[in-house]
C-alpha positions as CSV (number, residue, x, y, z in Angstrom):
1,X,-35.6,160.4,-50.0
2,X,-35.8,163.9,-48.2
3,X,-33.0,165.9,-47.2
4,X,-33.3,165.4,-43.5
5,X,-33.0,161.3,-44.1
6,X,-29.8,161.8,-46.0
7,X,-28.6,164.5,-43.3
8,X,-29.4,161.6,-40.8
9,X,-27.7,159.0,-42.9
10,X,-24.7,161.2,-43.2
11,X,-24.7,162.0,-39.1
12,X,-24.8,157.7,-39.2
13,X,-21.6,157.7,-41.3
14,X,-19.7,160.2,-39.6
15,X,-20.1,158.6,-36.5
16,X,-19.3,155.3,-37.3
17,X,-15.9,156.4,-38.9
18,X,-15.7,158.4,-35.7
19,X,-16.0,155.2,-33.8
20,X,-13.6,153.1,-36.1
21,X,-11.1,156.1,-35.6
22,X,-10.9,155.9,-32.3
23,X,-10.9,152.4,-31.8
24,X,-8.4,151.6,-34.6
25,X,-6.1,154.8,-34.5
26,X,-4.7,157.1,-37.1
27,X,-4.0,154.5,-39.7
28,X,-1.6,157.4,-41.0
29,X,0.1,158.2,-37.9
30,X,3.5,156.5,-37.8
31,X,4.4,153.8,-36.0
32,X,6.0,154.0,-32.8
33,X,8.6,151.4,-33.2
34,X,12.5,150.8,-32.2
35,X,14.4,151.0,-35.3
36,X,16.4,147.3,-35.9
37,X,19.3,147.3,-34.2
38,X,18.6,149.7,-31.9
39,X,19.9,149.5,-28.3
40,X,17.6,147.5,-25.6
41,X,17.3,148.7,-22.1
42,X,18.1,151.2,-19.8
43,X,21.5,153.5,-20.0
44,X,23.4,152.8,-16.8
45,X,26.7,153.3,-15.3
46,X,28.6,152.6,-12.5
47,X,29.5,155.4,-10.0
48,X,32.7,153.6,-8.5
49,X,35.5,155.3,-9.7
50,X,37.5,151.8,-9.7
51,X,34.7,150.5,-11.9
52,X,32.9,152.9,-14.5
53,X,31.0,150.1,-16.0
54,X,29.1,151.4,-18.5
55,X,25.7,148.7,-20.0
56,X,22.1,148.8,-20.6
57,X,20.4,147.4,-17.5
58,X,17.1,145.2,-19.0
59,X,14.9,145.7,-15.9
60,X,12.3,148.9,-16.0
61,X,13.9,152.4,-14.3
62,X,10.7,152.5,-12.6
63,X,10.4,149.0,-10.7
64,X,14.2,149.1,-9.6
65,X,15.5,150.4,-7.2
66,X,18.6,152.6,-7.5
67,X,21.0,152.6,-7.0
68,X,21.2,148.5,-8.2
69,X,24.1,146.5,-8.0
70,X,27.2,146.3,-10.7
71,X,27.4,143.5,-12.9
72,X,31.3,143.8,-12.9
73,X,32.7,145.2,-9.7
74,X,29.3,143.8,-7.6
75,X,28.9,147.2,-5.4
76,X,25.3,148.7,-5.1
77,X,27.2,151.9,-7.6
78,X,25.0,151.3,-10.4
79,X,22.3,154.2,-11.7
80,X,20.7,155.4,-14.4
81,X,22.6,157.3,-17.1
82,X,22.4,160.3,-18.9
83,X,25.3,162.1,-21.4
84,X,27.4,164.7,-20.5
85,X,27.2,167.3,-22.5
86,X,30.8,168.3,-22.4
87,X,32.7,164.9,-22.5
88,X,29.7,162.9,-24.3
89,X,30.4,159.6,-22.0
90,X,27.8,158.6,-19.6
91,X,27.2,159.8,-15.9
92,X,24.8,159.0,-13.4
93,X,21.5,161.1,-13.5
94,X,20.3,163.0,-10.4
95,X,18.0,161.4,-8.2
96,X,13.9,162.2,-8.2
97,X,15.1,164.1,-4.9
98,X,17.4,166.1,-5.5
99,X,17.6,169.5,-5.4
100,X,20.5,171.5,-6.8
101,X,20.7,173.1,-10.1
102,X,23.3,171.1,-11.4
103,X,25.0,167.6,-11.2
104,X,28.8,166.7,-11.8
105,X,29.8,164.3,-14.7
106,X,32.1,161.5,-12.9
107,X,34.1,161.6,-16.2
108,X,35.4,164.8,-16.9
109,X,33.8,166.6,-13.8
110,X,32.2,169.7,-15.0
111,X,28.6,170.7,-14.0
112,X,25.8,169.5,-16.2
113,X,22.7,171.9,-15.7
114,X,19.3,170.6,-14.4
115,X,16.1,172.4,-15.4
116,X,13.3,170.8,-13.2
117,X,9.6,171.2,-13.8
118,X,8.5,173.8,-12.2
119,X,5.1,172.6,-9.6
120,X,1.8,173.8,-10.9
């Protein structure tokens, strides 16, 4: 056998582990899995200061519309939460529109700061 067959034969190998690589993944890599127990759905919380239901809502945050309605006090209140980082309970997020630098925690009412992506 000369050298350039086993050069060739090697080039074969590499690129069949290539292709199983990429097909199969990094067996190493670890798996991206919820841990048991873990919370379902999406944080949400009720902006009705009457109400401030607090739940995970099951549906996806992109393919509802928002705000949705309450499970408990049955107004269209309901939006996707985020933590405060003063108080730690959960607030609406600011909508994909909005502009300000900062959004108010419906809890405790001090300003949460907003860092939006900058446009390319």
């Amino acid at each position: 056998m000369s050298t350039r067959d086993v050069i060739l034969i090697a080039a074969i190998v590499v690129c069949v582990l290539g292709a199983l690589y990429m097909a199969l993944g990094n067996p190493f890599a670890p798996k991206m899995v919820d841990p048991e127990g873990a919370p379902k759905g999406v944080p949400a919380v009720c902006e009705n200061p009457d109400c401030l239901y607090e739940g995970r809502f099951g549906g996806s945050v992109m393919r509802t519309q928002w705000p949705t309605t309450c499970p408990k006090c049955g107004q269209e209140t309901l939006y996707v939460a985020q933590k405060c980082m003063h108080c730690g309970k959960w607030t609406p997020t600011a909508p994909w529109d909005y502009e300000g630098t900062s959004i108010k925690c419906i809890r405790c009412g001090k300003a949460i700061p907003l860092y939006p992506m900058q446009a390319p």
